[in-house]
Each structure stands twice: as structure tokens, then as C-alpha cells.
C-alpha positions as CSV (number, residue, x, y, z in Angstrom):
1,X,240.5,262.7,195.1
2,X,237.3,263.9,195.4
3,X,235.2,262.6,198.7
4,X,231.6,260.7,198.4
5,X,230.5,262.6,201.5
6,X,229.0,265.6,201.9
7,X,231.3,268.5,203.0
8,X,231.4,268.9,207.0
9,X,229.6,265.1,207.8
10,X,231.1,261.8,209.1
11,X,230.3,258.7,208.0
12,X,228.7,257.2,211.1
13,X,226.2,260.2,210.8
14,X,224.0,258.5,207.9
15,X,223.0,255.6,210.3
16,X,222.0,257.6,212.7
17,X,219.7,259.3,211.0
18,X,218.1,256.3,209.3
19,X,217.8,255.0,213.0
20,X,216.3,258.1,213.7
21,X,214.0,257.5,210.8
22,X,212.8,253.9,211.8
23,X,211.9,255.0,215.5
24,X,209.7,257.8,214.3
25,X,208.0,255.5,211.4
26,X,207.4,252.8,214.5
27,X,206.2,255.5,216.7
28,X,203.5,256.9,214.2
29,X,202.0,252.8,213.4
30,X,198.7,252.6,215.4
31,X,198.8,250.1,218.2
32,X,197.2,246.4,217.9
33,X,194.9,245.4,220.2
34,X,195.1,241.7,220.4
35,X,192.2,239.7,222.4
36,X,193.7,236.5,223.5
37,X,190.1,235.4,225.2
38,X,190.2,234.2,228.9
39,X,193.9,232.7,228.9
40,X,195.2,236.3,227.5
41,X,197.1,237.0,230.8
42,X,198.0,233.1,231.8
43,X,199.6,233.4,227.4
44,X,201.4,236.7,228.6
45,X,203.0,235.1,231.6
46,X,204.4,232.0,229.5
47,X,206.2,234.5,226.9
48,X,207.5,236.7,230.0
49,X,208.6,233.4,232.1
50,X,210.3,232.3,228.5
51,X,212.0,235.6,228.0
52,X,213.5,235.2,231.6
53,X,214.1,231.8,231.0
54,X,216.6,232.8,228.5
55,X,218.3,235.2,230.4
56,X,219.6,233.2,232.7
57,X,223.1,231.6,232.5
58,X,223.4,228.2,231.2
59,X,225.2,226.9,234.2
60,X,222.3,227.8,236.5
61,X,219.8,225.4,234.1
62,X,222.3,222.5,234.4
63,X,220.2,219.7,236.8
64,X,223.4,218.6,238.4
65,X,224.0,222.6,239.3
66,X,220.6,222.9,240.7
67,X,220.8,219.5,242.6
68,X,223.8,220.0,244.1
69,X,222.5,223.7,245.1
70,X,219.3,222.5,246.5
71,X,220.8,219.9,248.4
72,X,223.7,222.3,249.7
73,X,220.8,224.6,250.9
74,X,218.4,222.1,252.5
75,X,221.8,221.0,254.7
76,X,222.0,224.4,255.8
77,X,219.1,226.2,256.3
78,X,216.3,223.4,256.3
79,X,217.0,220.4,257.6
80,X,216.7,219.8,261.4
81,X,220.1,218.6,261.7
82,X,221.1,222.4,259.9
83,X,224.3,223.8,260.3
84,X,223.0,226.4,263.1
85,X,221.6,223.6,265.1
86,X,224.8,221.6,264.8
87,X,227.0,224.4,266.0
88,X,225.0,225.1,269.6
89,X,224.8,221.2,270.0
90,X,228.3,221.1,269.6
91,X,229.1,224.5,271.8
92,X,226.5,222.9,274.4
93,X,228.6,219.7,274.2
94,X,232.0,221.5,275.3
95,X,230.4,223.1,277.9
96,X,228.6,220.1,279.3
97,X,232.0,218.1,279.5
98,X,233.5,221.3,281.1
99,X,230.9,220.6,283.4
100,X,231.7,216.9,283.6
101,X,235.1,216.8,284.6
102,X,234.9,219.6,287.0
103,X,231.9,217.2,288.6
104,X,234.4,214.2,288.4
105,X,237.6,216.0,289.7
106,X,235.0,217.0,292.9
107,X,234.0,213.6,293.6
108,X,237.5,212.6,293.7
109,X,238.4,215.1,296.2
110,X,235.1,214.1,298.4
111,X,236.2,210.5,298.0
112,X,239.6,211.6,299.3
113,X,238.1,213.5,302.2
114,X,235.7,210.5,303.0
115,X,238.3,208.5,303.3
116,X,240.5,210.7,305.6
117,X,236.8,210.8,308.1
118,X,236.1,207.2,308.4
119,X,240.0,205.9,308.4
120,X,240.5,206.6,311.8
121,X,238.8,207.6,315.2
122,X,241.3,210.6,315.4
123,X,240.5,212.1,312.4
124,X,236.7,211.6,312.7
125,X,236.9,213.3,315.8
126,X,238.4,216.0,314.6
127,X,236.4,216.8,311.8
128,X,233.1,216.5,313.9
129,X,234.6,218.9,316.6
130,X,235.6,221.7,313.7
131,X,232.3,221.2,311.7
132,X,229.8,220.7,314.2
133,X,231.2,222.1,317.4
134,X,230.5,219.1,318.8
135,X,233.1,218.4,322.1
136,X,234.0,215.4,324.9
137,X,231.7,215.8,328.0
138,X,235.0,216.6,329.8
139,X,235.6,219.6,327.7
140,X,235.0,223.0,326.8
141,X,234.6,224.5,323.7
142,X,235.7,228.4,323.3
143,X,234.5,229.8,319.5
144,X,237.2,232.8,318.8
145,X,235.9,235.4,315.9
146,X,238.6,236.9,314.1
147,X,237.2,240.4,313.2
148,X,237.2,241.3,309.4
């Protein structure tokens, strides 16, 4: 069987060279200079932003897609209500009924405390004489320091 090819080539060497061929014939064509008046670069643009255009995936053209993106972005980043916002209101709410119920378990115990004071003379007494050194005219009152 005698081979079509030339001794010592490979077939996908042929197309190669004709490649070759067609670059160097396209390089050596003169450039046209087109004038496209006053909307020259605004005409350029359009064919560049169409080019893109069709570059990008067909799921990212889809108006629900781009809805449902938009409105997933506004919620997050640009509404006032954003997720940010919402998650130091909602830390700032913890810690203000942190706050709350330690208030509320303090009033209880100066309710219970209140009501000790003013439920008898004895205890009235009492408390005036270790808060505010006050004493009976008949009495003395000695003040002990422990040192530290």
C-alpha cells in the first residue's frame, strides 16, 4: 500500500500550515480606517456592550433571576431594616432584658427590705442605728474598726 503523504509528515501538519498561511495573508491586508462621524465611539460601545452581552450565562439574563437577586441584595445591604442593622438591634435587645430583669429582681429585694423597715418599730430601729449611727439619748454608741 503505498501512502498519500509525503515521507516523514503527519496528517495534522497540512492544516497547520494553511493556518499559518491565512494569518500571514491577514497580516499583510492594509488596515481600514472607518469614520463613523460624531457617534463613532457611542457605535463602538453598543457592539462592545453586545459582545459582552452575549457572554454572559443565560441564567443571569432571566428577569425572575435578576429580581429575585436584586431584591435579595436590597434586604441585605440597602435597606434600613438590613440584615447588619437587625443583628445589633436584636444583640442590643438581649442585653437590654439582661438589664431588665436584673432591674426587676433588685426591686423586689428593695421591696422586701422596705417592708422588713417599716413593719415594725424594732426593726426600724435597728436599721437606723447600723446605717446612720443614729442612738437613744440614754446610750452610747462605740464604732469598732476591724483592721484589713
Amino acid at each position: 500500500m503505498i501512502s498519500k503523504h509525503l515521507p516523514g509528515t503527519h496528517r495534522g501538519i497540512r492544516p497547520c500550515i494553511k493556518r499559518q498561511n491565512t494569518l500571514l495573508a491577514m497580516a499583510r491586508k492594509p488596515v481600514q480606517r472607518v469614520d463613523h462621524g460624531r457617534f463613532g465611539i457611542i457605535n463602538y460601545l453598543v457592539v462592545l456592550f453586545n459582545i459582552m452581552f452575549k457572554r454572559i450565562p443565560k441564567l443571569f439574563k432571566n428577569f425572575y433571576f435578576l429580581t429575585a437577586f436584586l431584591f435579595v441584595v436590597w434586604m441585605i445591604a440597602l435597606d434600613s431594616n438590613n440584615i447588619f442593622t437587625r443583628y445589633e438591634l436584636s444583640s442590643k435587645l438581649g442585653r437590654l432584658e439582661d438589664e431588665q430583669a436584673y432591674y426587676e429582681e433588685k426591686i423586689l429585694e428593695v421591696q422586701k427590705d422596705h417592708d422588713e423597715l417599716f413593719g415594725d418599730q424594732e426593726s426600724l430601729e435597728k436599721f437606723a442605728r447600723e446605717k446612720y449611727l443614729m442612738k437613744k439619748e440614754s446610750e452610747d454608741i462605740f464604732i469598732v474598726e476591724e483592721p484589713e
